[in-house]
N, C-alpha and C positions, 0 to 999 in steps of 0.2 A: 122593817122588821124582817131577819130572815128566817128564812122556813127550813129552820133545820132541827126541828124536832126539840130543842132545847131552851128556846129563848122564852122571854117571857108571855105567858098566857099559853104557850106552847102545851110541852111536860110530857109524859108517855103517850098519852092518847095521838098527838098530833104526832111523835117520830113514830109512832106504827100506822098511823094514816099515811104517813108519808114513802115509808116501806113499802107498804101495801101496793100506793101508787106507782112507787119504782117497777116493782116487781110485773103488775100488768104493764107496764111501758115495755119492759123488758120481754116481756112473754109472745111479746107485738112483733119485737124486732128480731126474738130467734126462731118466729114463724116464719119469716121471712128469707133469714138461711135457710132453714128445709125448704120452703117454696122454690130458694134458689141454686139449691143441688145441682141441677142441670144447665143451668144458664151461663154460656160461653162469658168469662172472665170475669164474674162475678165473686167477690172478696166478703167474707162474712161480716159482719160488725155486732159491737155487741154496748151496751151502757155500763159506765161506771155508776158505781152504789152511789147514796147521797153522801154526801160528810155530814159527820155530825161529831161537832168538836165539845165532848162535855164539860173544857174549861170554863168553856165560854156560859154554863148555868151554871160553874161555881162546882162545877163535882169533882171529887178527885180520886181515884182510884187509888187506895191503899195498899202497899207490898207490907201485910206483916210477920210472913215466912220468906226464907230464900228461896225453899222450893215452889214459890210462884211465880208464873209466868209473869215477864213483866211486859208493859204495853209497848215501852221502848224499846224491842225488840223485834217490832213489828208482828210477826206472826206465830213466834215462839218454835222455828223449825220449820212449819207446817208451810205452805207454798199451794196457797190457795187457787194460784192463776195455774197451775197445772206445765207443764212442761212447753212449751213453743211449739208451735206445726209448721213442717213445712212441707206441708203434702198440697198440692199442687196438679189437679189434671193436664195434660198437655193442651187443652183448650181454652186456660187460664183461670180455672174455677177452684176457688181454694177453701170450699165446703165440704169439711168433714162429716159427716152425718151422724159418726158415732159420738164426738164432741159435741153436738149440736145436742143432740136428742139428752145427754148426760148432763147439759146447761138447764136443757126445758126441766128436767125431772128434780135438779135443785132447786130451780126457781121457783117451779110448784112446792117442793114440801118449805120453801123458805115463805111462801103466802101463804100456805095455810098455816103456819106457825104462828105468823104476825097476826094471821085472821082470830087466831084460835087466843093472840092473848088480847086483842081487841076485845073479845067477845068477852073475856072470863075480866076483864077489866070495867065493859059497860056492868055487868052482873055486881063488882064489887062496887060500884058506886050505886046500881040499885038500893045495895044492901045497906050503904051507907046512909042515904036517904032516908029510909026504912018504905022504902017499895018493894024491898027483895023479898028471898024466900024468908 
């Protein structure tokens, strides 16, 4: 079964578990560019997101205006990955700090976003149950 938030037994709760998980992985690896700011020819690295392909549970995203963005357009203009660097110390260390630190501060409000609908998601199945408010 893969774990990409979709499949069966899956459903929202697990692709924001899985978010979540990306996200501290991630938060691991671009501590580790600022730790590595300094360090002679050290190259930043960073993780790709998970995939999560919603054909594959059967969803489909409906265009039923033109002026919506469509998915096959990839990002709708917007260019998420940010411009290329190639800023470079002459010691071979190609750790931006101002990229770096602008990665940590998305990756923080992108986990607590997932946190925040994790949480407002256990709450709605409280409520379903009738353990809620």
């Amino acid at each position: 079964m893969a774990n990409d938030g979709f499949s069966v037994g899956g459903g929202l709760m697990q692709a924001l578990k899985t978010r979540m998980h990306y996200q501290q992985s991630r938060q691991k690896i671009l501590a580790e560019n600022v730790a590595n700011a300094d360090s002679p020819g050290f190259r930043p690295v960073d993780l790709k997101p998970p995939s999560a392909d919603p054909t594959r549970a059967g969803v489909a995203v409906a265009r039923t205006s033109a002026g919506h963005m469509s998915l096959n357009t990839a990002n709708g203009g917007f260019d998420g990955t940010g411009a290329p660097r190639f800023e470079t110390t002459p010691n071979g260390n190609a750790v931006n700090l101002e990229d770096e630190m602008l990665k940590v501060a998305q990756n923080q409000s992108d986990y607590q976003l997932a946190a925040s609908l994790y949480s407002k998601g256990l709450g709605l199945m409280k409520i379903a149950i009738g353990k809620g408010r």
